[in-house]
N, C-alpha and C positions, 0 to 999 in steps of 0.2 A: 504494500500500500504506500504510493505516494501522497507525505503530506508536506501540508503549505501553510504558510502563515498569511492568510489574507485579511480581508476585511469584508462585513457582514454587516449592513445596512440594517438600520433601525432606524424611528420617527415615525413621524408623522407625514406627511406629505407635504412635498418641499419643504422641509427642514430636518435633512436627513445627521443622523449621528451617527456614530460606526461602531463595532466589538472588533479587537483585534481575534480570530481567533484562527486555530491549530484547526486543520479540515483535510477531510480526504481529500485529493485535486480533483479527483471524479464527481462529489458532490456539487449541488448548484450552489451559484453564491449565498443566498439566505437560507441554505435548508442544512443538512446535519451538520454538526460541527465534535472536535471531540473536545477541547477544551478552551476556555477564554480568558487569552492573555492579557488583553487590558480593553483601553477603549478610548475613541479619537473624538472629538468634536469641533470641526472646522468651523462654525457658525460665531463661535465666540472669538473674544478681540487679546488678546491674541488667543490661537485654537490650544483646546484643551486637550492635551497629550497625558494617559495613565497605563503603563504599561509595568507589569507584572517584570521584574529586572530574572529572578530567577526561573519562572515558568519557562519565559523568551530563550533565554541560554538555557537552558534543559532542550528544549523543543529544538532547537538550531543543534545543538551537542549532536541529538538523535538524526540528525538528516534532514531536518524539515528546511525548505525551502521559501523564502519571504517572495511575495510581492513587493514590484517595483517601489507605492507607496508605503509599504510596511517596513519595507529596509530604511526608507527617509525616518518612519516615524522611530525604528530603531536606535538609528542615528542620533535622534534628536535626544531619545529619553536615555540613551549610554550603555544601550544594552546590546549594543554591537560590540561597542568597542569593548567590554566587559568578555562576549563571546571572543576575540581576536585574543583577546589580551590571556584569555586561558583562566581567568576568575574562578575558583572552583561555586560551585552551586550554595554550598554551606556557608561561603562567606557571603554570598549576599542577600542571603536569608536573614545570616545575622545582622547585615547593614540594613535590612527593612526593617527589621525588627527593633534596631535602637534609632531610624530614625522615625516609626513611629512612635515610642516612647517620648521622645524628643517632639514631637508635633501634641501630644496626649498632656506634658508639664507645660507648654507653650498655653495648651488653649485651658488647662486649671488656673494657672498664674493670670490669664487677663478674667476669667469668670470671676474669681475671687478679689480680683480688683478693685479699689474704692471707683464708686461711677466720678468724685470729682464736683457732685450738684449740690445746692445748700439743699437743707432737708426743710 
């Protein structure tokens, strides 16, 4: 089985949003998929780019093959260069994992925050 990392259209009509995901190449573009790497949304200023760092290098590791714009968005979110660069899978597990801690202390610290207004 040849697989691909392409992109899988979702929205609404005309205002389409993307799933990056892992797919047979024999499947149509919207229909089976086997797993979903991240997800693209060109609509916003600038486009919002989420891609799964270690799913992507797992999936690339095993053979799978990106679309022309899945390798841009690759590129962009570092998880090519992670795949070249030989990054084992484990460590950027761990590098997800502290910097969602690190996003998780970020957003208690402003919750917690005085608002600053007279009462």
């Amino acid at each position: 089985m040849a697989v691909r990392l392409r992109l899988m259209r979702m929205g609404k009509k005309k205002q389409p949003t993307y799933r990056v995901v892992a797919a047979d190449s024999r499947a149509p573009r919207d229909g089976r998929f086997i797993e979903i790497v991240g997800t693209y949304n060109p609509r916003t200023e600038p486009s919002q780019i989420s891609i799964d760092k270690a799913k992507a290098v797992r999936w690339l590791r095993e053979g799978a093959q990106p679309s022309d714009r899945v390798r841009k968005l690759l590129d962009i979110s570092g998880a090519w260069a992670a795949f070249e660069a030989g990054t084992s899978v484990e460590d950027l597990e761990a590098e997800a994992a502290a910097e969602q801690a690190a996003a998780a202390e970020t957003a208690e610290a402003t919750a917690g925050a005085p608002s600053g207004g007279a009462a």
